[in-house]
C-alpha positions as CSV (number, residue, x, y, z in Angstrom):
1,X,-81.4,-3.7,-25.8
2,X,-81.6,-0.7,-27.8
3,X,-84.9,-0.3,-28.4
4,X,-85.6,-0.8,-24.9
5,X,-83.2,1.8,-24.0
6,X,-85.0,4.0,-26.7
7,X,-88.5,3.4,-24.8
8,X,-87.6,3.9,-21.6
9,X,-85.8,7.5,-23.1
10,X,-89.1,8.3,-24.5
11,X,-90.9,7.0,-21.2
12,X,-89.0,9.2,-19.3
13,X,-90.0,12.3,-21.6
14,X,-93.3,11.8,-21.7
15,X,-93.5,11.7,-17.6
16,X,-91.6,14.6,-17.5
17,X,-93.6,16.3,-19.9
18,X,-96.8,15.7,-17.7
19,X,-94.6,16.8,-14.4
20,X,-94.1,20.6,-16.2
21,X,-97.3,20.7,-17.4
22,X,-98.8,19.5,-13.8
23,X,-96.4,22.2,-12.9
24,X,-97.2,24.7,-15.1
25,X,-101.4,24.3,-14.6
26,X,-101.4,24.3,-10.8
27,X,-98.8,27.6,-10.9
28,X,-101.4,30.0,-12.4
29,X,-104.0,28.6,-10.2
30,X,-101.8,29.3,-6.8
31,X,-101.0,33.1,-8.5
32,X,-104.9,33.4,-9.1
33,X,-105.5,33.2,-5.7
34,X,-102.7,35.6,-5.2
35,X,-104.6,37.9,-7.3
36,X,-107.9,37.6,-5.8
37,X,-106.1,39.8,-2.9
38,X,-106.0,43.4,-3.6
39,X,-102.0,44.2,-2.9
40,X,-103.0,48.1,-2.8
41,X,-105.9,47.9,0.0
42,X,-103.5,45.6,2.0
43,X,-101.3,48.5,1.7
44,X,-103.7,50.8,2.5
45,X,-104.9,48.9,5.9
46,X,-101.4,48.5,6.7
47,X,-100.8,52.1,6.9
48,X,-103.9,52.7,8.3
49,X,-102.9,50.9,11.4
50,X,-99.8,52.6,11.3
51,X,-101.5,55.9,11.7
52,X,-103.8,54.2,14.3
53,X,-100.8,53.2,16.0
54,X,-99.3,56.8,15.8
55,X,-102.3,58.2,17.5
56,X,-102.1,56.3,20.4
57,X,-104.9,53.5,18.9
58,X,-103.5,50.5,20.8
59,X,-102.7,48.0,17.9
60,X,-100.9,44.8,19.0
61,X,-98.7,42.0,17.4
62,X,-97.6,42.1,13.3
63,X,-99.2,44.8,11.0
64,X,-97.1,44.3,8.0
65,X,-98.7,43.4,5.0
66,X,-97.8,40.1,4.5
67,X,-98.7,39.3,8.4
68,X,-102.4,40.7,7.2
69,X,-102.7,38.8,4.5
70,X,-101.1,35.5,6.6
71,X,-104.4,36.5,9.2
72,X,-106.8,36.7,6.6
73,X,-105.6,33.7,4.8
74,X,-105.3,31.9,8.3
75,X,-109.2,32.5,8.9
76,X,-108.4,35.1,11.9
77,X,-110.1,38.3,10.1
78,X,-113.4,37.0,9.6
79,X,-116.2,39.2,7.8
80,X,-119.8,38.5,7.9
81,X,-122.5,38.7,5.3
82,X,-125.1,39.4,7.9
83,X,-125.9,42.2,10.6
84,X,-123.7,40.7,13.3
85,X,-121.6,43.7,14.1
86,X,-118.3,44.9,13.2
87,X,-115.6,42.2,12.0
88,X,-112.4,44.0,13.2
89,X,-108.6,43.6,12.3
90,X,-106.9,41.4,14.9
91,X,-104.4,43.2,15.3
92,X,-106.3,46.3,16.8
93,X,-106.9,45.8,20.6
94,X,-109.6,44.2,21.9
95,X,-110.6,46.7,24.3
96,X,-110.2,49.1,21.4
97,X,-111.8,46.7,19.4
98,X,-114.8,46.7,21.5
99,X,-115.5,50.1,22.0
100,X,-115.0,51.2,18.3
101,X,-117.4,48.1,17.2
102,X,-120.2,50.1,19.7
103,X,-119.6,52.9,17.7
104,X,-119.7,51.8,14.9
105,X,-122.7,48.9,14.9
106,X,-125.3,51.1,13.0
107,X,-122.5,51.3,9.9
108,X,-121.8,47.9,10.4
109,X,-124.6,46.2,9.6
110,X,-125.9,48.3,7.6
111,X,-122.6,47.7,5.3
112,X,-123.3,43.4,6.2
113,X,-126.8,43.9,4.8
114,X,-125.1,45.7,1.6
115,X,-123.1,42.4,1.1
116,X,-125.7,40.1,1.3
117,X,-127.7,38.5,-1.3
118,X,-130.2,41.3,-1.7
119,X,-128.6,43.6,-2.5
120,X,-128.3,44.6,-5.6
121,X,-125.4,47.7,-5.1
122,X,-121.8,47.3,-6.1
123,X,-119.2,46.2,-3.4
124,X,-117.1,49.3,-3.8
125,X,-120.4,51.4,-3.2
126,X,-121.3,49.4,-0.3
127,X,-118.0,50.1,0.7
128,X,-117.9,53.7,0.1
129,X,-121.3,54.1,1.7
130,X,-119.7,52.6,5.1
131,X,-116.9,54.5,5.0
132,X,-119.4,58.1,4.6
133,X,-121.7,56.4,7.6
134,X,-118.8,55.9,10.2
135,X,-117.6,59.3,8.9
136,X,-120.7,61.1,9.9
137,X,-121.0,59.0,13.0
138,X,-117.7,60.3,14.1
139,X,-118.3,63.8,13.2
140,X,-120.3,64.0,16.4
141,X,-117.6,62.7,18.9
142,X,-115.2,64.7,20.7
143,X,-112.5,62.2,19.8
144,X,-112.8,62.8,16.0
145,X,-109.4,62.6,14.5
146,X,-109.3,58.6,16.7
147,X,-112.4,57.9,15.2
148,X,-111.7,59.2,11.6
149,X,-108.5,57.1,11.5
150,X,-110.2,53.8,13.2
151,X,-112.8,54.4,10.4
152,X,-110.3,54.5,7.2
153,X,-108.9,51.1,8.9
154,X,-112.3,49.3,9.0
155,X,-112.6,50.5,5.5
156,X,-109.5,49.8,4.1
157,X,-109.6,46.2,5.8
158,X,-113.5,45.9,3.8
159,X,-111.7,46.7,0.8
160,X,-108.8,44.4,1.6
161,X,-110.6,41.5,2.3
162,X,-114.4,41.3,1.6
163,X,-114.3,40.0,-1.8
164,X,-114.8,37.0,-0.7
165,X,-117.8,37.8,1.4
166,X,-119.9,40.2,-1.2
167,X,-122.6,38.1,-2.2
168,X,-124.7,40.9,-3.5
169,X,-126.0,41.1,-7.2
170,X,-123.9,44.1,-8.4
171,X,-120.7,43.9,-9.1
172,X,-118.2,42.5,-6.9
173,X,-115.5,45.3,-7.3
């Protein structure tokens, strides 16, 4: 009796042994994938579309961070690796959406082709470099401060969430 007693102690030890180590392996994995968003540039797009919001931008539904990562996360932000066009936050308006994505479609692809296998450029200058395009492109409209801030949100949503979709050779920063 005692020595089954003393196995099934020792049984029961080693199975929850493996449960906190099953525990403790699949923990870091769940907070890797935490870390593969950038907290900072989800801040940044947040308050991007805040300011949007403040200029009269229409912006619809939740833009607080963790709603914006819950979108990305959910598959509703989608961003392309190809020229296709602007990939916009949902949260901005789709008529806004619309008409900002015609302004912007030159930057746009241009900043896809800058993701895709190609290239050999660094995310954050491809990133930089779309920024500086819509920047210029908006430097020629009468609604300039609109399209200034509609440009910081595309960027800061790039930065946000396109690690995932760089497939470039340089670095994916």
């Amino acid at each position: 009796m005692r020595l089954a007693s003393r196995a099934t102690i020792i049984a029961f030890g080693i199975i929850c042994t493996l449960v906190l180590l099953g525990t403790s392996v699949t923990a870091p994995a769940s907070a890797a994938e935490e870390d593969e968003i950038d907290r900072q540039a989800v801040k940044d797009l947040h308050d991007s579309l805040e300011e949007a919001r403040a200029t009269g931008i229409e912006i619809n539904g939740d833009i607080s961070e963790q709603a914006l990562v819950d979108d990305y996360k959910s598959g509703t932000l989608e961003a392309q690796a190809k020229p296709d066009g602007c990939s916009t936050p949902k949260a901005l308006d789709k008529t806004e959406a619309k008409k900002w994505n015609k302004v912007f479609l030159k930057s746009c692809n241009s900043h896809d082709k800058c993701y895709s296998k190609g290239s050999s450029k660094d995310r954050k200058t491809c990133d930089s470099d779309f920024l500086t395009s819509m920047r210029v492109t908006c430097g020629f409209r009468k609604d300039r401060t609109r399209c200034d801030v509609v440009a910081q949100t595309y960027y800061n949503m790039v930065r946000a969430f396109g690690k995932d979709h760089y497939k470039g050779s340089g670095k994916n920063n």
